[in-house]
N, C-alpha and C positions, 0 to 999 in steps of 0.2 A: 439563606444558606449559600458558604459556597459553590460555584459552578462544579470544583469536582466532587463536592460531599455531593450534588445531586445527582450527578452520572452516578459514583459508586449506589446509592440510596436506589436508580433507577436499573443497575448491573445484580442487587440483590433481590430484589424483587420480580427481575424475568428470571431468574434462578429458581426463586420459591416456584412462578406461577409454569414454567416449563416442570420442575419434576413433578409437581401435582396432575397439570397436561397429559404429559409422556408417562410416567410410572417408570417402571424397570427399564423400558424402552433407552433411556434417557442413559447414558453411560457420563457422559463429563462435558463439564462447559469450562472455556477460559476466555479471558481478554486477550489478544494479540493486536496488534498494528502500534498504529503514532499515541496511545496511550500507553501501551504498557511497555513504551520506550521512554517515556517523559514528553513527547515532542505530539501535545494536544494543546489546540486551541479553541477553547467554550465557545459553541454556538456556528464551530465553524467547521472541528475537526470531524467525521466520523468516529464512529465506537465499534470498533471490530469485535467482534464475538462469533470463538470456535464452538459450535453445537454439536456433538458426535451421540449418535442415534444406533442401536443396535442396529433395527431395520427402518431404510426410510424409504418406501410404500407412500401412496398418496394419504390410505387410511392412517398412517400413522403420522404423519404430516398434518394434518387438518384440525387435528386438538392442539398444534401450538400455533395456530394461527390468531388467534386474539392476543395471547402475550407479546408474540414478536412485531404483530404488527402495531402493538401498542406503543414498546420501546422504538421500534422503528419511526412511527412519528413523534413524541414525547422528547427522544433523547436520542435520535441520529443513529441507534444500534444496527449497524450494521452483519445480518447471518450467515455464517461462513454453515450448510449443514451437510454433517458427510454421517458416515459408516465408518468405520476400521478400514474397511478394505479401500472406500476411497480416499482417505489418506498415503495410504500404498500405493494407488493408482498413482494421484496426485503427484508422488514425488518424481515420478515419473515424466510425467506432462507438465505440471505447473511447480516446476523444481526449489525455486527462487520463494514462491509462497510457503513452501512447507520449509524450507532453511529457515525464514524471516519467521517463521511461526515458533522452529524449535529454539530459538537462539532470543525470540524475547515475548514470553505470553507466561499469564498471570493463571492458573490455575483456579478456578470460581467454586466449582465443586468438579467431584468424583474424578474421575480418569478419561484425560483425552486423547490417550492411544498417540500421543507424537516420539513415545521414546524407542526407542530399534528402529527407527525409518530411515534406510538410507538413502542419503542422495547422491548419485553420480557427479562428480566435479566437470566432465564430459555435459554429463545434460545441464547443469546450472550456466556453463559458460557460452552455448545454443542458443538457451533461453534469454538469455540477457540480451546477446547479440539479435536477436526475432526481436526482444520488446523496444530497444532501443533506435533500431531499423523502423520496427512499426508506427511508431511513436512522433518519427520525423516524417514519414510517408502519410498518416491521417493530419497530422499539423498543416504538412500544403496541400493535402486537401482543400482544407476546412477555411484554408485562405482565397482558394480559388471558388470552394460554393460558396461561402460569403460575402465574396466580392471585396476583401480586408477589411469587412465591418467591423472597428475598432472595439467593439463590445462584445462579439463573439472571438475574436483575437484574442483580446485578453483572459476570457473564460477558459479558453483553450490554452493559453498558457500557465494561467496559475492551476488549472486539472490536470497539468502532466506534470510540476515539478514534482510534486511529491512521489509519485512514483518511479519516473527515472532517478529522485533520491534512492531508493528504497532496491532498483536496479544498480544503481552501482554501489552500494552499499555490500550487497551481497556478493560483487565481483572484488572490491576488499577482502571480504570477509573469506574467501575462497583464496587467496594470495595471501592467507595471517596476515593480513594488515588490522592493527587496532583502529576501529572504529569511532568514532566520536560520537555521543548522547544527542545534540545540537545536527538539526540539518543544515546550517550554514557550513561549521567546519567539517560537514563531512563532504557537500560538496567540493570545498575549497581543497579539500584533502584527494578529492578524489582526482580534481584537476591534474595538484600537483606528480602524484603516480600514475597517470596514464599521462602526463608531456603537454596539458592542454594549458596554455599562455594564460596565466593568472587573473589579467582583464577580460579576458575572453567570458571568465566563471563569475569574476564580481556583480556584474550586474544583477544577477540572479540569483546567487547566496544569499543576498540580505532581503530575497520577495518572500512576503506572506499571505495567505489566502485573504486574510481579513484586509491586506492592504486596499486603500483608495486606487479606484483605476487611475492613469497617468491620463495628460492631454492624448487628442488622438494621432498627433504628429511622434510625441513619443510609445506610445503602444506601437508601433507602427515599425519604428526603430528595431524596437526592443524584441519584437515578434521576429524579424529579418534577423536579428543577433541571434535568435533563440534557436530559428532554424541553422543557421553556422554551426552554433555550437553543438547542438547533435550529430550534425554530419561531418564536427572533429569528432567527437567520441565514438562513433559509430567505427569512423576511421581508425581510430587509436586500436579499440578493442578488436577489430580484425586483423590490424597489423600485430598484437597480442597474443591471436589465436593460433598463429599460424607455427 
């Protein structure tokens, strides 16, 4: 079987075994994140999955625990599980996930409460600027507790591309800029509209999770680039905000 006939095969069946779980409880499930954008890689990508629970109490929590944590080791499923009202909260506090949620998630069953939620262009453009800032400040961390152990280096690099994608993606998406499917041209896109130097971005448009680590003279390299180029974009987007 295909990789994705067995994600979908393992996406309908925590379906079945939550509302049997939950009952009434259970209001709606969808896919959201790097699948139900097109941009998954089998065995590599996670599988985001919105759960939305009338009430979620611990008592009501504990009958979906064999489902999800079945998909959770099986097939990567990762559980987003809120309420209505934390959705609401959410666009609030976590602005950027609930944009990237309304703008591309697959509807599984029933109703996941994402439509009427507004999000503030104020709070998304906050949030961006916090994850992007954060994102380079845990990176030299994790080089100074590591000692630039080339293997933790590069774990930490390829575990933030995706999501500084997914952050300026959403700072696109908030300035109608068209979007690209592809996380290469949308980094390379995103270069282009906020002024960061074309070679600055190639290095790292064309890296995939599943990629072979590099020697560790170039990990090395490539990490020192990495931190650069956050603290251009970090740069770019405050000189942006202002």
């Amino acid at each position: 079987m295909e990789p994705r006939s067995e994600v979908e095969k393992a996406l309908a069946e925590l379906v079945a075994q939550l509302r049997e779980a939950a009952g009434p409880n259970l209001l709606g499930v969808a896919l959201y994140g790097g699948l139900a954008k097109g941009r998954y890689t089998p065995g590599v990508s996670d599988v985001n999955v919105l759960i939305v629970l009338a009430e979620a109490g611990l008592e009501r929590l504990l009958p979906l625990s064999p489902a999800v944590a079945r998909a959770l080791r099986e097939s990567r499923v990762i559980p987003f599980i809120v309420t209505p009202e934390d959705l609401r909260a959410s666009a609030r506090l976590f602005p950027g996930k609930i944009l990237d949620m309304q703008a591309s998630h697959r509807v599984l069953w029933g109703d996941v409460h994402l439509d009427g939620i507004a999000v503030a262009p104020a709070d998304l453009r906050l949030r961006a600027r916090q994850e992007i800032k954060n994102t380079e400040l845990r990176l030299r961390l994790r080089a100074v507790e590591r000692s630039g152990d080339p293997d933790a280096l590069w774990r930490g690099l390829m575990a933030s591309l995706p999501k500084i994608a997914v952050t300026l993606e959403t700072l696109l998406r908030l300035d109608g800029v068209a979007v690209p499917v592809d996380r290469p041209g949308l980094l390379r896109l995103a270069a282009r509209e906020l002024g960061i130097p074309a070679d600055q971005m190639e290095p790292f448009a064309g890296l995939h999770r599943e990629d072979r680590r590099p020697d560790d003279e170039r990990v090395s390299r490539l990490y020192g680039a990495y931190l650069d180029l956050l603290s251009g974009i970090s740069r770019r987007v405050e000189e942006t905000a202002r």
